[in-house]
C-alpha positions, 0 to 999 in steps of 0.5 A, spaced: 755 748 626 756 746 618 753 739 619 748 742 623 746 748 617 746 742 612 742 739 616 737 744 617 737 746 610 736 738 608 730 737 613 726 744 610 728 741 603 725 734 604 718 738 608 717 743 602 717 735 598 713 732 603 708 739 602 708 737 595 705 730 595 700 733 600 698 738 595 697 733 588 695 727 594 690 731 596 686 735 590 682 729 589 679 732 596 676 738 593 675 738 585 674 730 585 666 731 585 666 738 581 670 734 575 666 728 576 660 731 575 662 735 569 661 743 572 670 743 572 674 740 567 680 737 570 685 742 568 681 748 569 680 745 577 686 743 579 688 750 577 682 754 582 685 749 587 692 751 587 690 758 587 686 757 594 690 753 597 696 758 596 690 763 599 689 760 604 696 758 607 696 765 609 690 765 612 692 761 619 696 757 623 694 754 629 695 747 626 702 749 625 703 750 632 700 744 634 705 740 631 712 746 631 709 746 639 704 740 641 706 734 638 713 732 640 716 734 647 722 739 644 721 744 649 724 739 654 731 739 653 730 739 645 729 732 646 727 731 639 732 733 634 733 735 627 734 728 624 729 725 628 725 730 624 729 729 618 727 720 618 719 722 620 719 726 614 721 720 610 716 716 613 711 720 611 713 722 603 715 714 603 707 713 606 704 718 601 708 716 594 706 708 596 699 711 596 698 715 591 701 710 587 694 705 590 690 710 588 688 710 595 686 717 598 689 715 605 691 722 610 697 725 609 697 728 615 696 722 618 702 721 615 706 725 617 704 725 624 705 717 623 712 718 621 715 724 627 712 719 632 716 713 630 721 717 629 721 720 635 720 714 639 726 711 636 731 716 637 728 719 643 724 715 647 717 715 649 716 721 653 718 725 646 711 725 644 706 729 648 700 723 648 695 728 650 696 732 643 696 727 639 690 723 641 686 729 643 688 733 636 690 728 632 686 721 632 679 724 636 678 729 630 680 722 625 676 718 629 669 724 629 671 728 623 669 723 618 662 722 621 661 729 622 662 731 614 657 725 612 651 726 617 653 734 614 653 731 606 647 727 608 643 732 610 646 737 605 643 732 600 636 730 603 635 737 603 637 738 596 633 733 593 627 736 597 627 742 595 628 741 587 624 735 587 617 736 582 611 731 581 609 734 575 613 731 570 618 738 569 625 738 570 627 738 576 633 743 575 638 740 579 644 742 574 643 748 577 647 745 582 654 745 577 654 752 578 654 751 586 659 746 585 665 751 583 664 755 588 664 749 594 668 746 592 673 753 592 671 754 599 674 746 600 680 748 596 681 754 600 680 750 606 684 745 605 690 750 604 688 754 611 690 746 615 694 742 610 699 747 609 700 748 617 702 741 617 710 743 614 710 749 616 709 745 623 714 742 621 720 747 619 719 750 624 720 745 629 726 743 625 729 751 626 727 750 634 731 744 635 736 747 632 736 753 636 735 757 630 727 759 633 725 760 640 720 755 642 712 756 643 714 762 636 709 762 630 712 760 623 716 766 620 714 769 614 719 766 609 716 758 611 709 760 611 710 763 603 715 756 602 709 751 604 704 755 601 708 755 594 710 748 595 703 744 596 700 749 591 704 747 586 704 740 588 696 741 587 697 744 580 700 738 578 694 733 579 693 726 583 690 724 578 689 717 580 686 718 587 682 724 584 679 717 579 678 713 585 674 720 590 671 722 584 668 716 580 669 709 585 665 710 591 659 712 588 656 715 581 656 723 583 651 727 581 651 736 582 647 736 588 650 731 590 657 733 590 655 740 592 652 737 598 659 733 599 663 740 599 659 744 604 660 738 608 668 738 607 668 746 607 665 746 614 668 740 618 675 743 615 674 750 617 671 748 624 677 744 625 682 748 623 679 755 628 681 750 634 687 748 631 685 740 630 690 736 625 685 734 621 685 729 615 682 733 610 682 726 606 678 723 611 673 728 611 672 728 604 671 720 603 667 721 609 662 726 605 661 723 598 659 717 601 655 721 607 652 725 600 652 717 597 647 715 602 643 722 602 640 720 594 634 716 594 637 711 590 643 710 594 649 708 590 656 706 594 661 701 592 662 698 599 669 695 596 672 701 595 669 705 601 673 698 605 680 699 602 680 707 604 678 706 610 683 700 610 688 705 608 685 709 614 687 704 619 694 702 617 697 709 615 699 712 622 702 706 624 705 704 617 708 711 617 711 710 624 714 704 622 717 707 617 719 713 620 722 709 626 727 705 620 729 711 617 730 714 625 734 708 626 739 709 620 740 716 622 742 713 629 749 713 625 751 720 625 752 724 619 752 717 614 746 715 616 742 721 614 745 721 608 744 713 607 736 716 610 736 721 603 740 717 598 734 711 600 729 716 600 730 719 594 731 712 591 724 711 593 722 718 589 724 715 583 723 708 583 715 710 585 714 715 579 718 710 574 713 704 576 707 709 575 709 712 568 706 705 564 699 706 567 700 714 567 692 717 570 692 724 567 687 729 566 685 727 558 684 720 561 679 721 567 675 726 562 675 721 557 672 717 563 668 722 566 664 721 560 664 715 560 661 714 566 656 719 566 653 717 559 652 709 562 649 713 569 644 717 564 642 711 560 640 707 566 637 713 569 634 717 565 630 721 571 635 721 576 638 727 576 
């Protein structure tokens, strides 16, 4: 009974530190637009996103449900067990660091829900998913959501540009649009935090079930709910600095209404997505909007290069995730000592990321200074494009 409360206790913690790569993985998802345009300063952005996410973890927990009672079969038997649970979450930090030290804005939802299969399968068998719930609210949502939130940026866009447009040599008042832009890009922060921040709480929750300590089909306690808020608010807060770089300024040069419209089609696609319970990739959504927002403008700017190597990631994160989580499954296969190997490997990854990133450190002075950069060589060569 001791191994098995360590256990749990090691599992919850190794969540909480998966919750905190989703927060500072994905902040560029909704302050990358308003920083690349000026209307937030970084710092100043990060810290209205850990606000509203922290809000908005309170707000619902639908997508907790799908993964504490949906994804994976633990109502059979408690087929899927706490170290199988434990190697998925390994799956998905180790996915989400690799990442995140590209610069690449891939899904850590995808992430996690890539590891958990893999690890399930491997130490449960095949009929410890439910297929079902994982293409109905997982791969559909990832395959539909990114172009729902471009069409909605696209037209967002179009409308914008049209209704401020003018033929008589005045300004066209289109910076008007910063001032929207913190309240959009407020409204992706909160959503964010109402699907993001269920994912770990699924998670803890199905760790407690497969325990025993939980009844299954039950919501998340209130303790779990208040961890996973705190824990991906403070991992926003701490920036993503380099996948803000890569959203914000390598798929297209954004301007304010620009981004504004990007935002209303992130918040909307999130929010919808979360009142059904869809698992949604919010990054995803976000990628999708900026270049929905980028094909909206009348000089249309997209870095098709980048846009490839996102949706490369895109492609490759749910089975790499599930490779990897399958590994670690494999490793715990041998009790008590593979755990801990699973934790020492897992820790050891942790360090051997951040160490490796230290030397081409992104942080908030160096993307303003680049901002500006970027935004003076935009005006200089379009003086009339606002």
């Amino acid at each position: 009974m001791n191994e098995s409360i360590a256990l749990v206790v090691l599992v919850i913690l190794f969540a909480l530190v998966f919750d905190f790569t989703n927060g500072f993985h994905d902040t560029a998802n909704a302050m990358a637009t308003p920083i690349a345009t000026g209307a937030l300063k970084p710092k100043t952005a990060v810290l209205i996103a850990a606000v509203l996410n922290l809000v908005g973890a309170f707000l619902s927990t639908e997508v907790a449900q799908t993964i504490s009672g949906g994804l994976l079969a633990e109502k059979d038997g408690a087929s899927v067990g706490t170290s199988i649970v434990f190697a998925g979450l390994i799956g998905a930090i180790v996915w989400n660091l690799t990442t995140w030290y590209l610069g690449l804005p891939s899904s850590s939802s995808h992430a996690l829900f890539g590891g958990l299969v893999g690890a399930a399968i491997v130490g449960a068998g095949f009929g410890a998913v439910d297929y079902g719930v994982l293409l109905g609210k997982v791969i559909l949502p990832a395959v539909l959501a990114p172009f729902t939130a471009a069409l909605v940026a696209f037209v967002a866009t179009r409308a914008a540009y049209a209704i401020t447009r003018r033929s008589d040599g005045l300004p066209d008042g289109r910076r008007v649009f910063r001032v929207g832009q913190i309240f959009s890009s407020s409204l992706v922060a909160l959503a964010h935090g109402t699907n993001d921040a269920q994912k770990t709480m699924g998670v803890i929750t199905l760790t407690l079930v497969a325990a025993g300590l939980q009844t299954a089909g039950s919501r998340p306690e209130l303790w779990v709910v208040l961890a996973c808020a705190l824990a991906i608010a403070l991992g926003t807060y701490s920036g993503g600095w380099r996948i803000i770089r890569t959203l914000g300024t390598g798929l297209t040069a954004v301007k304010p209404a620009q981004g504004f419209a990007s935002e209303v089609g992130t918040a909307s696609t999130i929010l919808a997505s979360t009142t059904v319970g869809f698992a949604l990739s919010t990054t995803h959504v976000a990628s999708g909007s900026v270049i929905g927002s980028a094909l909206g403008r009348q000089r249309r700017e997209v870095h098709w290069s980048t846009a490839r190597r996102i949706v490369t990631g895109w492609l490759f994160t749910l089975p790499g995730a599930a490779v990897v989580g399958a590994l670690a499954a494999l490793i715990a296969r041998l009790g008590v000592t593979g755990v801990v190997i699973d934790a020492v490997l897992g820790v050891g990854f942790m360090v051997a990321v951040f160490l490796r990133a230290r030397p081409e450190r992104v942080d908030a002075s160096s993307l303003e200074a680049e901002v500006a950069a970027a935004g003076g060589a935009v005006r200089k060569r379009r003086r009339t494009d606002a």
